[in-house]
N, C-alpha and C positions, 0 to 999 in steps of 0.2 A: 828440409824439415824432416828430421830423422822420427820425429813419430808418424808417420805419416805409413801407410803401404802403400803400393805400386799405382793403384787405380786412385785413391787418393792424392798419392802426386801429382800425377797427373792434373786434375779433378782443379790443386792448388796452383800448377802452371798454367792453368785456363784459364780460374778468376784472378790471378794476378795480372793478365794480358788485356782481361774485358772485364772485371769490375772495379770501381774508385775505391770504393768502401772496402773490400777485401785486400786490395792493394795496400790503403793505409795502413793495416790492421797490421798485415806485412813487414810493409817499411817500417814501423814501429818497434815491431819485433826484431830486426837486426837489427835497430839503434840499440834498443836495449843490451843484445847479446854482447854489442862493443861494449858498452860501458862497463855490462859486469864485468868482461875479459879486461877493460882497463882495470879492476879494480883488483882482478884478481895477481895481477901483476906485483903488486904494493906488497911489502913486507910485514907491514902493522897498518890497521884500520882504525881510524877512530870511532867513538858512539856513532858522529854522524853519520860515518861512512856505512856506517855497520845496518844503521836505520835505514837508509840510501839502498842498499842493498836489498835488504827486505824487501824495500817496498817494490824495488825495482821486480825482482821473483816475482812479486804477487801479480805486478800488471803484467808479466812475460807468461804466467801460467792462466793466467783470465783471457790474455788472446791468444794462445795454444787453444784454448776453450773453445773460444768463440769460432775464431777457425775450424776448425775441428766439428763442430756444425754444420757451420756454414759447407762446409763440404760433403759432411753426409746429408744433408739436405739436398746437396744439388745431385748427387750421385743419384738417391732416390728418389728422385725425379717428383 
């Protein structure tokens, strides 16, 4: 996770190992990254794709978010 600094990697290697929910949040989040990189592969997009897209960004930067809590939370104990 390139937004992330050092102690917060960390922080995301921990609750990936020991919690469900941040796990998901996770996995979810490299499905995503596949698909846009599948998309961005294509040479022309259609509306759909294009909508597909959006929408995809919006849930890939809401659990950047969420993450991104979730860990300064845990850091600050």
């Amino acid at each position: 996770m390139q937004f992330l600094d050092e102690a917060e990697k960390k922080m995301a290697d921990l609750l990936i190992a020991t919690d469900e929910s941040f796990k998901k949040i996770f996995d979810e989040h490299k499905e995503i990254e596949k698909l846009l990189n599948k998309y961005s592969t294509k040479p022309f997009l259609t509306p759909e794709e294009q909508k597909a897209i959006k929408e995809l960004k919006l849930k890939k930067l809401n659990g950047n978010d969420i993450m991104k809590k979730i860990i300064k939370k845990r850091i600050a104990g």
